[in-house]
C-alpha positions as CSV (number, residue, x, y, z in Angstrom):
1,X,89.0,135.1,95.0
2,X,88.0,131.9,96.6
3,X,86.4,130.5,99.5
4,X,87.8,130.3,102.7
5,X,87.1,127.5,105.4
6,X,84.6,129.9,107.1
7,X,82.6,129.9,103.8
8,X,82.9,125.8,103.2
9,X,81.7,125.7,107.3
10,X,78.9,126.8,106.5
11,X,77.4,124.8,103.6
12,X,78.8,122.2,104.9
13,X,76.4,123.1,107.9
14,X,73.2,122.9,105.7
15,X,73.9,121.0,103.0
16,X,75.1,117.9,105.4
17,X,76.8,114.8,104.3
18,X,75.5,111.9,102.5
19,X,78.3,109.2,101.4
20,X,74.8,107.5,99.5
21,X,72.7,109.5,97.2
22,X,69.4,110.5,98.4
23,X,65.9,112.9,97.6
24,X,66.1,116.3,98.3
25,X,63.3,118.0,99.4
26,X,62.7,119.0,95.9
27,X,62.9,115.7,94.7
28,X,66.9,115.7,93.2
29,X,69.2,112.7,93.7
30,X,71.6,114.1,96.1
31,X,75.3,112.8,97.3
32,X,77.9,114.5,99.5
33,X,77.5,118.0,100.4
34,X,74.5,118.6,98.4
35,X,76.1,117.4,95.1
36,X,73.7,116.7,92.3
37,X,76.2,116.6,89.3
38,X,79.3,114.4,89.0
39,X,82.9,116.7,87.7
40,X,81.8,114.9,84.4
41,X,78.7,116.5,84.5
42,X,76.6,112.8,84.9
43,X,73.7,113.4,87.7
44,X,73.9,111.4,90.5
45,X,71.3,108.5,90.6
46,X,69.1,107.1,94.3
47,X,72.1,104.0,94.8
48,X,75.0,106.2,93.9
49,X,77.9,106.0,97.0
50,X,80.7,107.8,97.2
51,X,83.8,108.2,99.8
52,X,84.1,111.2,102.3
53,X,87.2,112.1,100.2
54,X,85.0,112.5,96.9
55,X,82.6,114.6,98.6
56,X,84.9,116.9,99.9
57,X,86.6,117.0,96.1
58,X,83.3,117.7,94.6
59,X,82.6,120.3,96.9
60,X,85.8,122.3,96.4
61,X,85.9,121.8,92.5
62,X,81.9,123.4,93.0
63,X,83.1,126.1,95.3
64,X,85.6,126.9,93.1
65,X,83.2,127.0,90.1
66,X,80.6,129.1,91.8
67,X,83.4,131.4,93.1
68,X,84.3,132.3,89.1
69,X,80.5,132.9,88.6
70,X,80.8,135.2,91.5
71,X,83.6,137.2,90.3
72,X,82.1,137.6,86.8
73,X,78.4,139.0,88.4
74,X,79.7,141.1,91.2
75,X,81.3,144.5,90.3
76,X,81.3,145.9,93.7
77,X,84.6,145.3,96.1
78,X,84.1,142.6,98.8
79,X,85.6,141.4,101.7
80,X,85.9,137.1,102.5
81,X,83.1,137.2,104.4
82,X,80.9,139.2,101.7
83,X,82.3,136.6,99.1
84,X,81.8,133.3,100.7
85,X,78.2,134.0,101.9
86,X,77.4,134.4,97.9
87,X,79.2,131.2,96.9
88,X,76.9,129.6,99.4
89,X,74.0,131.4,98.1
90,X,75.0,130.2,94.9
91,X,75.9,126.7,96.0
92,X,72.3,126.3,97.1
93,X,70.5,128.2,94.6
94,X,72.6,128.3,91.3
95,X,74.6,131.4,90.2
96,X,71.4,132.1,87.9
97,X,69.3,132.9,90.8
98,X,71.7,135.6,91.8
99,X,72.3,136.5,88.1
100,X,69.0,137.7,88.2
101,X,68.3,139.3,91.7
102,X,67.7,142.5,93.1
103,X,70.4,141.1,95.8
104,X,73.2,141.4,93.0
105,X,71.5,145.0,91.7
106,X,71.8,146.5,95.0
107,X,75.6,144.8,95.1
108,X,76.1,146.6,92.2
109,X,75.5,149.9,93.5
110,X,77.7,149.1,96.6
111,X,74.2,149.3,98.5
112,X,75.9,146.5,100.9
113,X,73.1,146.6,103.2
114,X,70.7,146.9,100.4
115,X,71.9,144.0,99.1
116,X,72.2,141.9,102.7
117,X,68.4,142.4,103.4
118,X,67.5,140.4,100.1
119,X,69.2,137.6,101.6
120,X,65.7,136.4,103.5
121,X,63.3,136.7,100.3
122,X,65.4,133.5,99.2
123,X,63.3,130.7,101.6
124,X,61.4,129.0,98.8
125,X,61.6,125.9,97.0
126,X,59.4,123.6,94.7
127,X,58.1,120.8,96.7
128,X,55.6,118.5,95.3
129,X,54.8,121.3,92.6
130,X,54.3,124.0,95.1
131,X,56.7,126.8,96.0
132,X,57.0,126.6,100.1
133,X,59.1,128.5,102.6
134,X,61.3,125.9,104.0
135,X,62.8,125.9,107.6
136,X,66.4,124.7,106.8
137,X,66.0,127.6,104.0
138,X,65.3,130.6,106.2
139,X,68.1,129.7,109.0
140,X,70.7,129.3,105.6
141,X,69.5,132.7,104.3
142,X,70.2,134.0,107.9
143,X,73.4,132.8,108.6
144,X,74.9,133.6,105.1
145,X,73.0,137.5,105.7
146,X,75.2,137.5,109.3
147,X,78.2,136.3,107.7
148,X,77.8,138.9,104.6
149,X,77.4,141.9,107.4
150,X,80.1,140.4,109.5
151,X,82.9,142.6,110.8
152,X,85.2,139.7,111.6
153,X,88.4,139.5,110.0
154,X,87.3,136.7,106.8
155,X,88.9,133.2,106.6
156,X,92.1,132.6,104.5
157,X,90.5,131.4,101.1
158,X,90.9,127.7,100.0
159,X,93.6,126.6,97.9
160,X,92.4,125.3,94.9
161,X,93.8,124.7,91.9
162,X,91.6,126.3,89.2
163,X,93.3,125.0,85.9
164,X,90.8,123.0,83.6
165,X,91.7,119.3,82.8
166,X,91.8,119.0,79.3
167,X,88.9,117.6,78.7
168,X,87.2,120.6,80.0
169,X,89.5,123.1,77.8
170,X,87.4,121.0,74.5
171,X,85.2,123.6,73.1
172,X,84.4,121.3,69.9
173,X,84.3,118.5,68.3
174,X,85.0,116.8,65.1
175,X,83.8,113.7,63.4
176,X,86.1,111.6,61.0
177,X,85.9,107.6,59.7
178,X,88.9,105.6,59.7
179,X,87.8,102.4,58.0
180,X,85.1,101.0,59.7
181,X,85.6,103.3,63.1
182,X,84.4,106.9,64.3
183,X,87.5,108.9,65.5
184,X,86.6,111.9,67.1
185,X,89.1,114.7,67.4
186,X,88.1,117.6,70.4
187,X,89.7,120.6,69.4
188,X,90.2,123.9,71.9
189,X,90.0,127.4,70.2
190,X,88.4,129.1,67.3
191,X,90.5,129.7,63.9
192,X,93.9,128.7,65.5
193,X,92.3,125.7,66.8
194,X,94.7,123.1,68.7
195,X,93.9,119.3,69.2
196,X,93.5,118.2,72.8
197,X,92.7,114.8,71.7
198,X,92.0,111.9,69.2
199,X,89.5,109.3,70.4
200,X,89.3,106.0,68.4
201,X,86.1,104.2,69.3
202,X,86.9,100.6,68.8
203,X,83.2,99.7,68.5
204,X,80.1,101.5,65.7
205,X,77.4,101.7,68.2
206,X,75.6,104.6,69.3
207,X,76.0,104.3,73.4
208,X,79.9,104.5,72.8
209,X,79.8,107.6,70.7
210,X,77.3,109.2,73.2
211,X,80.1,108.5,76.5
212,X,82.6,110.2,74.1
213,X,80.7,113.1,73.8
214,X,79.6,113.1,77.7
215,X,82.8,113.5,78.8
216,X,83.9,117.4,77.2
217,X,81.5,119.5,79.2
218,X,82.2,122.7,77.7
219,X,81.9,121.6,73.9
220,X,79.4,123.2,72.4
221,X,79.4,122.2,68.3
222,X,80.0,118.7,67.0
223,X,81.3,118.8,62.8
224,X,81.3,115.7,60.7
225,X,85.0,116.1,58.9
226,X,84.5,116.2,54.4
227,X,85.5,112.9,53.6
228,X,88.7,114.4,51.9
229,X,89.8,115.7,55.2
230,X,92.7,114.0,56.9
231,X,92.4,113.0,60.5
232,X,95.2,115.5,62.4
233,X,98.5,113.8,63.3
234,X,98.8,113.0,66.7
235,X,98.5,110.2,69.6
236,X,95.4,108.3,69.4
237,X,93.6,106.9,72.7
238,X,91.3,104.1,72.1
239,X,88.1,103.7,73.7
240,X,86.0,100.5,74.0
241,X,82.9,101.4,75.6
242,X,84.0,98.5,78.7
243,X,84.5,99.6,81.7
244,X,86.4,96.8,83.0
245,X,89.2,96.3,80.7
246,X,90.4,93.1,82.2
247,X,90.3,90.2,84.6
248,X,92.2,88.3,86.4
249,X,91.9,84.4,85.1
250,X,91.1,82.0,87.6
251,X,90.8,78.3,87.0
252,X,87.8,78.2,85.1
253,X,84.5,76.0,86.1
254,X,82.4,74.5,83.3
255,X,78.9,76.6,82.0
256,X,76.3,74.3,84.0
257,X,74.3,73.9,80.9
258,X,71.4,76.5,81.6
259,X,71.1,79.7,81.1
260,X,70.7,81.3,84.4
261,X,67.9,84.4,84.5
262,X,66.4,86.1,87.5
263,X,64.3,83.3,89.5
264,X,67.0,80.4,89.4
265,X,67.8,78.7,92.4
266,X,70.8,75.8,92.7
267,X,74.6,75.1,93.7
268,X,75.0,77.3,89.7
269,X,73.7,80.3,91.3
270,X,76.0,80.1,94.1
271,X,78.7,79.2,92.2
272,X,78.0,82.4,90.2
273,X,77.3,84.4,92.9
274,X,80.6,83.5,94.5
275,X,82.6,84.5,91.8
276,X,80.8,88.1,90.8
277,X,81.6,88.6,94.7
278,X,84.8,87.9,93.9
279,X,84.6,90.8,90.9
280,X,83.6,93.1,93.5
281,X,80.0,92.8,91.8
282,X,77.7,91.3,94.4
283,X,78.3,92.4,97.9
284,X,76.0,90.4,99.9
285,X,75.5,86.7,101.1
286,X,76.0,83.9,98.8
287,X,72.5,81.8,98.9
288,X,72.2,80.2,95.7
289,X,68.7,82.5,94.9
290,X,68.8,84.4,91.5
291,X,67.5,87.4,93.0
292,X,67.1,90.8,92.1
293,X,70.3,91.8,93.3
294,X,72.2,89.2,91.6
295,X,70.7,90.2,88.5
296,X,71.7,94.0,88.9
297,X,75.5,92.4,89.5
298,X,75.1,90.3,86.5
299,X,74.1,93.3,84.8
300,X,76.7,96.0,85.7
301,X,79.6,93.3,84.9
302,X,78.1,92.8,81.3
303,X,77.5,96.3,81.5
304,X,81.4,96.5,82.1
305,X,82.9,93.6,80.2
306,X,81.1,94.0,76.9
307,X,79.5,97.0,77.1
308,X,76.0,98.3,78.7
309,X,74.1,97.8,75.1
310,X,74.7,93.8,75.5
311,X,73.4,93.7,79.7
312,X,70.6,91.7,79.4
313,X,70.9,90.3,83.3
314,X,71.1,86.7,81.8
315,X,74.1,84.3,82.1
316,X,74.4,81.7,79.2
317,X,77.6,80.1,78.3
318,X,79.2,83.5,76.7
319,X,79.1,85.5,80.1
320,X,79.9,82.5,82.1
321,X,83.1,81.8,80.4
322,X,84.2,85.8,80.5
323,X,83.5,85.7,84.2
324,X,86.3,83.7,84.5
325,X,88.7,86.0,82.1
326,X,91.3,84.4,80.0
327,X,94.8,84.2,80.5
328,X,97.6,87.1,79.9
329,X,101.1,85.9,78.6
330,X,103.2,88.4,80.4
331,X,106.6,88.9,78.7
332,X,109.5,88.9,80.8
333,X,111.0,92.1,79.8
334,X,114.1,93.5,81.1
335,X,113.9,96.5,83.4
336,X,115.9,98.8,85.2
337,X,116.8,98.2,89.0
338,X,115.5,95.1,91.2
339,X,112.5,94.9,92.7
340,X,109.8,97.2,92.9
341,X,106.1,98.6,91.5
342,X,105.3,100.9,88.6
343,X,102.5,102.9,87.9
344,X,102.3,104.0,84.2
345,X,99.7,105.6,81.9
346,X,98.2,103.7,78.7
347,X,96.7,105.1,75.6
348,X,93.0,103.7,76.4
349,X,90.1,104.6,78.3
350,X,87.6,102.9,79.8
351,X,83.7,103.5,79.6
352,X,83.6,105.9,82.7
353,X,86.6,108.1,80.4
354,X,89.2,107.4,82.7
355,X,92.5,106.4,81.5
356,X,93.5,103.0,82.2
357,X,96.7,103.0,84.3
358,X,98.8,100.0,84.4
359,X,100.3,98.5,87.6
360,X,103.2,96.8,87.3
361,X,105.3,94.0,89.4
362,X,109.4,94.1,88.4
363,X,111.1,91.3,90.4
364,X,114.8,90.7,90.0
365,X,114.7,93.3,87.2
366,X,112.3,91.5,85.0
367,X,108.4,92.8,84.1
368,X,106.8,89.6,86.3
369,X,103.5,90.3,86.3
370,X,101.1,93.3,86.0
371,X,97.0,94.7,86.7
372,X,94.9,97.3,85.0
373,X,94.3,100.0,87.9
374,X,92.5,103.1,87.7
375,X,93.1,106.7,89.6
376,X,91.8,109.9,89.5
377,X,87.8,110.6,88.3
378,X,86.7,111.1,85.1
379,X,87.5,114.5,83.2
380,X,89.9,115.0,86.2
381,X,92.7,113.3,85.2
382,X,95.7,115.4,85.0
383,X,99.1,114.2,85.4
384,X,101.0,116.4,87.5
385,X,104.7,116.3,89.1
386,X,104.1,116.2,93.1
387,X,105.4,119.9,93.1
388,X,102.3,120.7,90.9
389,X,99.8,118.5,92.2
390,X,97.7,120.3,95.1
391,X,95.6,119.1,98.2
392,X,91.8,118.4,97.7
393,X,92.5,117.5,94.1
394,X,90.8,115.0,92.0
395,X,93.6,114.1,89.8
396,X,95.4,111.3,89.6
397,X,98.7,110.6,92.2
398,X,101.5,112.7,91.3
399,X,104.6,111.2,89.2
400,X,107.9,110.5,91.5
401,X,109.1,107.7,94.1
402,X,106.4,106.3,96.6
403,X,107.1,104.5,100.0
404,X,104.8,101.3,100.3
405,X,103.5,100.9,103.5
406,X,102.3,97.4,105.1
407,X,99.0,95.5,104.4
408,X,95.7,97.1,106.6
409,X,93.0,94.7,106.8
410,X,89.3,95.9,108.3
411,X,89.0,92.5,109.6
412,X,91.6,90.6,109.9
413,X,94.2,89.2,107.8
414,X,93.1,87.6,103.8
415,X,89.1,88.5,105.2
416,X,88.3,90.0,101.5
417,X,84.4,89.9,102.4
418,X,84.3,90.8,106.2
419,X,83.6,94.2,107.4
420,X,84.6,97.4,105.6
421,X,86.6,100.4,107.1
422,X,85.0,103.1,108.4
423,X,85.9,105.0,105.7
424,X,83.5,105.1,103.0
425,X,85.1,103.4,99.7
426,X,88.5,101.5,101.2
427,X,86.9,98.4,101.2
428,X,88.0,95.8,103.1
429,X,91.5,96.4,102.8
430,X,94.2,98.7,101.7
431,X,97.8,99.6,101.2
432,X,98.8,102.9,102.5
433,X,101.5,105.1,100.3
434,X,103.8,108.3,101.6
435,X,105.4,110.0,98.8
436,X,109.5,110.4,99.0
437,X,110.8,112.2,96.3
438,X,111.6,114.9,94.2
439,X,110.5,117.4,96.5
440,X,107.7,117.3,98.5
441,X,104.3,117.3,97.2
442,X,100.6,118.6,99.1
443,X,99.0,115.5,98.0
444,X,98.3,113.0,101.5
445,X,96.5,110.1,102.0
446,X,97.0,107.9,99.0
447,X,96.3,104.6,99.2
448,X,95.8,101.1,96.9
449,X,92.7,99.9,97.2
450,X,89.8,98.1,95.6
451,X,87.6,100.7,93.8
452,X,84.7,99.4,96.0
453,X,82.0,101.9,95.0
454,X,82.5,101.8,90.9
455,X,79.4,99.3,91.0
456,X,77.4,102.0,93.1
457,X,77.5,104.5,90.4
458,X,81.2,106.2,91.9
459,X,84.0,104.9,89.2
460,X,87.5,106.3,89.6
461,X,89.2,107.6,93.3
462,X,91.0,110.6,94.8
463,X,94.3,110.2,93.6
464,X,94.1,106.6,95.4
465,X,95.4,103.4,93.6
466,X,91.8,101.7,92.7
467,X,91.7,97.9,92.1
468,X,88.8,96.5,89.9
469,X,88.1,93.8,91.8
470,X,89.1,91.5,95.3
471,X,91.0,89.0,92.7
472,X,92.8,91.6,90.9
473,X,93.7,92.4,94.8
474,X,95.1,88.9,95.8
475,X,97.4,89.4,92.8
476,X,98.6,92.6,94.7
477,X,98.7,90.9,98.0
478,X,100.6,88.1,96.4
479,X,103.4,90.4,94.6
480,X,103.7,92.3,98.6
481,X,104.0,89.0,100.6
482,X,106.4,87.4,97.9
483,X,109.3,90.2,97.7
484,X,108.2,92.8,100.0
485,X,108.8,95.3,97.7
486,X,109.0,98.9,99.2
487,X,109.2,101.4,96.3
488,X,106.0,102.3,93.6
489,X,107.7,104.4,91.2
490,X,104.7,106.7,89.2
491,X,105.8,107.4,85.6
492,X,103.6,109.7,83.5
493,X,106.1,110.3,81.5
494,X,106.6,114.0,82.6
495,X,110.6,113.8,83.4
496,X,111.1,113.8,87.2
497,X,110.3,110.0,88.2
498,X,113.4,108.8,89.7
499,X,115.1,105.7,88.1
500,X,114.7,102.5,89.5
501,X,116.9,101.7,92.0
């Protein structure tokens, strides 16, 4: 079984919705409808924001965890109404707490309104060290009760798509050396074992191993290979630690000759300050004061760039130059049809463990340019044809033919730094997308945009097209106002992308 909207209603209700993290009353960073742990099992950290789209995802990928943990406790037969007010109950509590109640005992034993009256002793929660009844508690604990007694015909339950990615299916881990790098091969299965992956980690450090690790939930041994032991055949993905795997080049100003640190003041700082703006880094005002929030932008693009073990908040000549980035030679490769986009998969991942997904401009048949996009969130990536790829998902935008849609800006035309739209994450603007063919699929509002809340502690999208950055962006802008091109062909590689036309 799963939820149905009635059952979604209702913690929706109580739970509320927070597109920033915030303090419980029991003192846990919170975000969206009460979430407290990321798909990728990270916690969500006081700064965190996410979109109203990623709230809604993370609830339904909870529901739909919670409603397994039902159907494992409860032996008794029950109706939609029976089953969503114990998904909420176990959304709020944990499915521990009913693990371990006399509500489920009495379930048990089909005592149904044994088993509603327990409902109410669940009012309690730790604040400031002490166990208190709380208000918002004992109206939740009513209305689930009401809707467990209820005689109303239930809601139709969600449709959700159940299916682990692949990270999730790991259930161990292996440790081999290839020269002077870790590999790590995740394996799912006992004594048939089969390899889900092989992860090269381009860099010996112990941060880079630990993100490795982070992102199969479900693993539960890690094995260091004999040294006689091949690595398994198969397709490598290489993973640097960076989260931002490139940057647009821009004409690059000289390094003013100081090192810049938290405290500095001059035409330097604004200069800097400019450009992380430009990175999407630093949101507010340019004013030429090294403050404290230019130094936590300084920070999460070192943090990015070279990796969080090197963020030291301090700008000598080495971050300077990178800030800039340094130029691509693009090859001018033949490709099929005239003028379009394409969206295709590499074999790396960035420091979040997305996969970094390449965008690419063809103009008059040849590649002509191309940016390093992301979509999808972290351990949620599966590529899917648009028949198999379901509403509410957090997997990247299904293969096939897309329809590019004209330019929205939030206020007005080229304002990269103006006001946002309303909806949380867009930016400042965006590029709608309808999906044409094969088929139909249930995935809706897609969009390209700039991945504006990666540096609050939200990498990745919906199934959106995310941008690093506003000058990655102007490249995109650039490619749509030269050609007009109309079609964004996604290729993972899984047969039913259209050619090029």
């Amino acid at each position: 079984m799963q939820i149905s909207q009635k059952g979604l209603d209702l913690i929706k209700k109580f739970e509320g919705l927070y597109l920033t993290a915030y303090l419980d009353p029991a003192g846990i960073p919170t975000i969206g409808y009460g979430t407290i742990r990321y798909p990728n099992g990270q916690k969500v950290k006081l700064g965190n924001e996410i979109t109203e789209q990623q709230a809604e995802a993370y609830l339904l990928d909870e529901c739909s965890k919670f409603a397994q943990k039902v159907e494992k406790l409860v032996t008794a037969s029950l109706n939609q109404n029976q089953f969503d007010a114990l998904v909420s109950f176990c959304y709020n509590l944990g499915d521990g707490a009913l693990g371990q109640s006399t509500l489920l005992k009495e379930l048990n034993k089909a005592n149904y309104l044994g088993a509603a009256n327990e409902f109410p002793r669940w009012n309690k929660a730790t604040v400031k060290g002490k166990l208190q009844v709380l208000n918002g508690l004992v109206k939740r604990r009513a209305e689930e009760k009401a809707l467990f007694e209820s005689t109303e015909i239930g809601g139709t339950p969600i449709e959700v798509d159940t299916t682990p990615s692949p990270q999730e299916q790991v259930t161990w881990l292996e440790g081999y050396r290839d020269g002077d790098k870790n590999v790590i091969v995740a394996w799912k299965g006992g004594t048939t074992s089969e390899v889900i992956e092989i992860v090269t980690l381009e860099r010996p450090n112990k941060e880079d191993l630990i993100a490795v690790l982070q992102q199969y939930p479900n693993a539960i041994d890690f094995r260091l290979a004999p040294k006689e032991n091949d690595i398994p055949k198969g397709e490598r993905i290489s993973f640097s630690g960076k989260a931002q795997p490139i940057i647009s080049p821009s004409t690059p100003i000289p390094f003013p000759g100081r090192l810049l640190v938290r405290g500095a003041e001059g035409e330097d700082v604004k200069i800097l300050q400019e450009r992380l703006r430009e990175l999407s880094y630093y949101l507010e005002t340019v004013h030429g004061l090294f403050d404290i929030t230019t130094d936590e932008a300084v920070r999460a693009f070192q943090s990015d760039y070279f990796g969080v073990i090197e963020a030291d908040g301090k700008v000598g000549e080495i971050t300077w130059s990178n800030l800039w980035g340094k130029p691509q030679k693009i090859t001018p490769e033949t490709r099929k049809g005239k003028t379009y986009l394409r969206l295709t998969k590499t074999k790396r991942k960035d420091g979040h463990g997305c996969f970094i997904l390449q965008l690419e401009y063809i103009k008059d048949g040849k590649l002509n340019d191309r940016l390093e996009v992301c979509s999808g969130q972290p351990n949620k990536q599966v590529f899917r044809t648009g028949k198999n790829s379901k509403s509410g998902s957090m997997e990247p935008l299904p293969e096939g033919k897309w329809f590019i849609h004209n330019i929205l800006w939030a206020d007005g035309k080229d304002n990269y730094h103006g006001k946002l739209f309303a909806v949380k994450g867009l930016g400042p603007v965006t590029v709608p997308l309808s999906y044409k063919e094969p088929g139909t699929t249930g995935r809706s509002a897609i969009e390209i945009h700039i991945d504006w809340n990666k540096t609050k502690g939200s990498p990745g999208t919906v199934g959106c097209i995310g941008v690093s950055n506003v000058t990655d962006y102007k490249r995109l802008v650039t490619w749509l106002r030269e050609t007009d091109p109309r079609d964004l062909y996604v290729d993972w590689g899984l047969g039913t992308c259209p050619e090029p036309s």
